[in-house]
N, C-alpha and C positions, 0 to 999 in steps of 0.2 A: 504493500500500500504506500508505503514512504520511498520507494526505490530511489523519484526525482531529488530527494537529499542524502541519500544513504549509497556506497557506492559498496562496502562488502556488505554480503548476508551474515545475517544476526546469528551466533556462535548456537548450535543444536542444544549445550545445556542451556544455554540463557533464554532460548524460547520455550522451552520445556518447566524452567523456575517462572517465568512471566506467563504462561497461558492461563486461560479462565475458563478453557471449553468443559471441563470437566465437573464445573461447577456450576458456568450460568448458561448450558443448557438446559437448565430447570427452568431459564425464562424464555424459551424460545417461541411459546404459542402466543404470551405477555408480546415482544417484541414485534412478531409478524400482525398482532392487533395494533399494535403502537404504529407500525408502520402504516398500515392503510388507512388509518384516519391521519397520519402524516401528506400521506399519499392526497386523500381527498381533499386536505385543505392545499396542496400547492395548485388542484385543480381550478379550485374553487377562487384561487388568487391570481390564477394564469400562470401562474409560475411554470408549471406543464401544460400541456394541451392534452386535450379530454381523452384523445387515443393513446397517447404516453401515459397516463395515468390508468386509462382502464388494461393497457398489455401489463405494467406493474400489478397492478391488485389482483388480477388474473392471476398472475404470475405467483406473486404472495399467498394467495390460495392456492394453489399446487400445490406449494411447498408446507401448508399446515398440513394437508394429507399426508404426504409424506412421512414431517414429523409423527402425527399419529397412527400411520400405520407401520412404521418403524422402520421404513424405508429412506431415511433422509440419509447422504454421504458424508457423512459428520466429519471435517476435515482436523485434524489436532494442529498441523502447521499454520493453519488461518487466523491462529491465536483465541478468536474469541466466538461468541452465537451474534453477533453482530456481522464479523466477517465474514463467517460461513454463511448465515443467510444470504448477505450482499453478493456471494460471488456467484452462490446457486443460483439466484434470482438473474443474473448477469448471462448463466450457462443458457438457462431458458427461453430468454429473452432477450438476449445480446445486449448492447453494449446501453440501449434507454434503461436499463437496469441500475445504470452508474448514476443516473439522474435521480435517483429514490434521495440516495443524501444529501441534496440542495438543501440548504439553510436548518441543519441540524450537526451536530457532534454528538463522536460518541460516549461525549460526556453528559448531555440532556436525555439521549437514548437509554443508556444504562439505569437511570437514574429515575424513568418514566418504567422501566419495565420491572425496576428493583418496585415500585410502588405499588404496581397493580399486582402483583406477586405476592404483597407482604398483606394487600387490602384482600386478596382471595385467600390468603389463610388465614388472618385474623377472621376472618367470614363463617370460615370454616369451623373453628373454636369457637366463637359463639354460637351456630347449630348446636354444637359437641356439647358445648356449657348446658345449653337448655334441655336438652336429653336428658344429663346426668343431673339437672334440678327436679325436672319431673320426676325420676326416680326416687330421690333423698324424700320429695316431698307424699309421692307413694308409700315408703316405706316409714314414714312420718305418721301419717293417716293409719298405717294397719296397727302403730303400738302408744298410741294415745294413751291408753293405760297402765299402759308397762311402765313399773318405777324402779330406777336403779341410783345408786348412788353417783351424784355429781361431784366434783373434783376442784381442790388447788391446790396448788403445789402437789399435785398428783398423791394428796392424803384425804379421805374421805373429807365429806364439807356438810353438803346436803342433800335429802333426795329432792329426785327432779324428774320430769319423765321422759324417756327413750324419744319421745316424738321431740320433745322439745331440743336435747342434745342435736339430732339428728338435722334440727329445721336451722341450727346454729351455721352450721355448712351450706344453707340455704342463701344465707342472707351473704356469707362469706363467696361464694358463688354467682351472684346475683351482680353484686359490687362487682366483680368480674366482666361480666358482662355489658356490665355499663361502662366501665374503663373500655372497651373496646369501642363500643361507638361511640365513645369521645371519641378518643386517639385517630380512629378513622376520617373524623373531617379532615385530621392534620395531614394522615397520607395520603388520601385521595385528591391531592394535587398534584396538576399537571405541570409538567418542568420541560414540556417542549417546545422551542423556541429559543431555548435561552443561547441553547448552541454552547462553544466548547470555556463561553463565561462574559464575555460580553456583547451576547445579544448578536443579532445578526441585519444584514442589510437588506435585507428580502423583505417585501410588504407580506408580512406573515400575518395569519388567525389563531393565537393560543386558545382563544376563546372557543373556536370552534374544534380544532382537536380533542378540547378539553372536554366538550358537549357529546363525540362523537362516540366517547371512551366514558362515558358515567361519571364523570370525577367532577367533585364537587368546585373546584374554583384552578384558577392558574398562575405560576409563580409572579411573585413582584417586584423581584431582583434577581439577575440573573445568576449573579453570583454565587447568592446564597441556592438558588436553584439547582448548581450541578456539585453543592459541595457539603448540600445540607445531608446529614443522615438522621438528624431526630427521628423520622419514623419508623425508621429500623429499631433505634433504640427505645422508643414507647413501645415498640413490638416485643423487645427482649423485654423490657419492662413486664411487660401484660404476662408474657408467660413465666418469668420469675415467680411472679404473685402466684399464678393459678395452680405453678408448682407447688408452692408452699401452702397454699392450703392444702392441696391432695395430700401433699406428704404429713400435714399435721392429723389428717384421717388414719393413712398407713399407719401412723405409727400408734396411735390407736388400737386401728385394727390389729396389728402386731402383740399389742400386750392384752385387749380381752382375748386373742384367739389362745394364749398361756393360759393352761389350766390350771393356774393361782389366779387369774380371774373366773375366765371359763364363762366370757360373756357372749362369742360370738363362735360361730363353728361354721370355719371354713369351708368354703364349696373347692370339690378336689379339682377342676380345671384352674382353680388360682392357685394351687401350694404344689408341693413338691414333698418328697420325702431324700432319706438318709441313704448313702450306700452302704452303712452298717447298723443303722439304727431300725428298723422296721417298723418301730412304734413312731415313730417323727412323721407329722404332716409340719410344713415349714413354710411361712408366710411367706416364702420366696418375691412371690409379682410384689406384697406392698415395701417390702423391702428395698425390690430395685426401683421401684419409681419414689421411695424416700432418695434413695442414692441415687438417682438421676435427677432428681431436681438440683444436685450439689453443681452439673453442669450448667443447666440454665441459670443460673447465676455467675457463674465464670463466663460465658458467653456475654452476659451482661456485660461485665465489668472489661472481656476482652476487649470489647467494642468500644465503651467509655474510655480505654486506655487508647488504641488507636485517634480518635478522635481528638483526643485533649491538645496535640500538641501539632495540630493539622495549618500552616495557613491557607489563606485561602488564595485560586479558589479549589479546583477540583488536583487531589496528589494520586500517584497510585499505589498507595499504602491502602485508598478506599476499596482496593480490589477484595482486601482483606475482612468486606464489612459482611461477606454474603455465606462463608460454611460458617457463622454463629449462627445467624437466623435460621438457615437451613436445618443444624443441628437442635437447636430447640423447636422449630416449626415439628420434625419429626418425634421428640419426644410430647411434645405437650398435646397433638394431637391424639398420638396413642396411649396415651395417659390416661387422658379424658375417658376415649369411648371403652377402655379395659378396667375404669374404674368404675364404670356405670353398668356394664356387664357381671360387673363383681358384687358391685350393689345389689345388684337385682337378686342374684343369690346366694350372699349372707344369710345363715342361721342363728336369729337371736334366742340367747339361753334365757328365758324369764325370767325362770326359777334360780338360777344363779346369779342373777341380779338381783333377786327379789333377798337371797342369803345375804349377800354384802351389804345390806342396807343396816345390816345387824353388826355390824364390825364398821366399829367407830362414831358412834353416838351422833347419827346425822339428824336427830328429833331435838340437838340441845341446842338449837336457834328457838326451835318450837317455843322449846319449855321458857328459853329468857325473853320471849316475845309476850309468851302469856302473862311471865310476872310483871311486866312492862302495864298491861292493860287492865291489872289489879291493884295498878296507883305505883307501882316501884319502878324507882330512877332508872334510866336504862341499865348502868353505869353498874350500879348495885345490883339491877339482876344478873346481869353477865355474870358480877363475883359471885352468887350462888351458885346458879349454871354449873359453872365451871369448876365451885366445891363436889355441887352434886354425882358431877361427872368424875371426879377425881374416889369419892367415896364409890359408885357404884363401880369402877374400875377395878378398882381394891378388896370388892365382894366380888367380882368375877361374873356382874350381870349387868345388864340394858336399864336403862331408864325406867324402859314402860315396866319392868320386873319388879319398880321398887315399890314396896307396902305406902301407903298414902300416911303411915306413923312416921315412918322414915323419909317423905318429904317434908314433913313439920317440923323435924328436926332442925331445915335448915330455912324455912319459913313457913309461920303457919295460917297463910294466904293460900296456902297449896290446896285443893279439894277434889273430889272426886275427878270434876269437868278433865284434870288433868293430861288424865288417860287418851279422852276424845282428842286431845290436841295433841297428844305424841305419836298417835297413830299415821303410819309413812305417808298413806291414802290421804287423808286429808291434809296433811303436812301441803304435799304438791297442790290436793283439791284448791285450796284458800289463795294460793297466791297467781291468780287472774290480775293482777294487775297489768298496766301496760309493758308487752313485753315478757311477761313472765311465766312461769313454769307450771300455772294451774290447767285443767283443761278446757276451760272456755277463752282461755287465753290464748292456748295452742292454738283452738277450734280457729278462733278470729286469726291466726299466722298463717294457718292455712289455707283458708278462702283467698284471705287478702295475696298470698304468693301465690295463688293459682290465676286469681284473675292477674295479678302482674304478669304470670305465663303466655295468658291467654292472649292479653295484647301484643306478647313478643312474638309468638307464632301463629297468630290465627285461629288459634282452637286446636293447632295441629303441628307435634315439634318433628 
């Protein structure tokens, strides 16, 4: 391509360390769209003549076929899915094939195909998202009444009910989704035009490329146009996040599925077992998608490292911006849809949940809430409570076990009612308030996140 300035050809390692075919062939269907609405606006500006323009777009459709029937002659010397398109397009249709790149570079072009790429799989993960909500929220609805012990500092705390846990990755999910269609206005701009940074001499239409290809608005400087990568990095961003929530489930799911909890019992297409162990089912999948979220955060951070120290406008370190996204695009997608398949068939253990509620005095909010509402200080019931709990530890039994002589001991505000309030059932029953862990509370999380569903998809994910 550079021949007119270069007089030896480029050293065979040095074209081999510098190519990108092996990587932004992944944009090659992106590109041949980018191109023919390229195409159509030089028509539409005269810049071509409406027969040159329609033997290119002709031509540009050939060669998607191709690509997708696996037929394309993928050149690795051509350096890049730029040049190879260019030349094939060129074999086709001779030498008006060279008129495609009037008033663009392939630093605007890279740059338009990196967006539509990164906007069809953010697309994609949100689908993904809202599958695996309707799930959580499925499986939210079937244990409404199921009460297990709720958590901090991973030491019993309170009971709470399994829907409610459950609805907590809802909202954490949700959030997800909405970060995506933010993020999306920012990438679905269009950066053709700007050419290789300042701007070009050609009466060009961004506006209408921009229209022809879905994308919501078109760059404002050119500069920043072929050198910006923030949407790449809101992209790592977004799947950073939606790793880390999956993985704060994994690992969950990893410790009920230990039979010292014994809360959940693995479906066997997600676990594995021992080559000497025979009795080992092994949380394997939530495992590796805890430990693969440790890369989409290095990917992050690879890219914020690259970038920091960039000036402008476009350098070719940016070549370097496209296997992070790629490698987290493929983890967070398959994440999603294998952790929503895993959801779907978890076994929750009732009864062993319903056992731990008993191991660790999770009624002794109850009790210092009730002596609160019989005139004593907060402050002062806590201090009972928390005698009371230290005495019934020391006898070797539960709260709800102690004789009602033995709660006078330590206030004789104590009465029969006490009972009714330590029991786990009504413990969760009572606290409907907003957001909270009773069942009409739930009930109201769930309607209310279904019809949030319902607007995101239709009626239909």
């Amino acid at each position: 391509m550079w021949k007119g300035r270069f007089k030896a050809d480029i050293d065979e390692l040095v074209l081999e360390y510098t190519a990108s075919i092996d990587v932004d062939r992944e944009f090659a269907i992106f590109d041949i769209k980018g191109s023919i609405a390229h195409a159509k606006m030089l028509i539409k500006q005269g810049i071509l003549t409406k027969e040159e323009g329609k033997k290119i777009i002709e031509g540009l459709k050939d060669i998607f076929k191709e690509i997708e029937n696996g037929e394309f002659p993928w050149r690795w010397e051509l350096e890049d899915v730029h040049l190879n398109i260019e030349m094939r397009l060129t074999e086709l249709i001779g030498d008006i094939g060279k008129k495609l790149h009037t008033a663009r570079s392939r630093n605007d072009q890279v740059a338009l195909d990196f967006r539509l790429f990164v906007s069809s799989r953010l697309k994609f993960w949100k689908t993904a998202l809202l599958r695996l909500i309707e799930v959580f929220l499925k499986r939210a609805q079937e244990n409404i009444d199921v009460i297990m012990p709720g958590f901090t500092h991973l030491q019993p705390a309170q009971p709470i009910s399994l829907a409610h846990h459950l609805l907590a990755y809802v909202q954490m999910f949700k959030r997800d989704v909405e970060r995506i269609e933010d993020f999306l206005k920012r990438v679905e701009i269009s950066p053709l035009g700007a050419a290789a940074l300042a701007g070009t001499t050609y009466p060009i239409d961004p506006e209408f490329v921009g229209r022809e290809l879905g994308l919501g608005g078109v760059f404002e400087n050119s500069m920043d146009a072929v050198s910006d990568r923030d949407f790449v990095l809101e992209g790592l961003f977004a799947g950073s996040i939606i790793m880390m929530h999956l993985s704060r489930f994994c690992e969950e799911i990893i410790m009920w599925a230990n039979p010292n909890f014994g809360f959940v019992l693995l479906p066997d297409e997600f676990a594995t077992g021992s080559s000497i162990m025979p009795q080992k089912k092994n949380p394997d999948v939530a495992e590796l998608m805890r430990g693969k979220t440790s890369r989409t955060f290095g990917n992050l951070i690879t890219l914020l490292s690259l970038m920091k120290a960039l000036p402008l406008a476009y350098n070719r370190d940016m070549q370097e911006d496209k296997p992070p996204f790629l490698d987290t695009d493929k983890i967070v997608s398959m994440s999603v849809v294998i952790m929503t398949k895993m959801l779907e068939k978890i076994e929750f253990n009732i009864e062993n949940m319903n056992k731990a509620l008993n191991k660790g005095y999770l009624n002794a909010t109850e009790l210092a809430d009730y002596l609160v509402l019989k005139g004593i200080p907060f402050r002062e019931a806590h201090h009972i409570t928390g005698s009371l709990v230290a005495y019934a530890e020391q006898k070797h039994r539960y709260l709800e076990e102690l004789k009602i002589d033995e709660f006078k001991e330590f206030s004789p505000l104590i009465e029969e009612d006490v009972y009714e309030v330590l029991d786990y059932k009504n413990a969760v029953s009572r606290r409907n308030a907003l957001g909270g862990t009773g069942m009409e509370s739930i009930k109201r999380q769930i309607k209310e996140n279904i019809n949030w569903l319902d607007k995101k998809t239709g009626g239909s994910v």
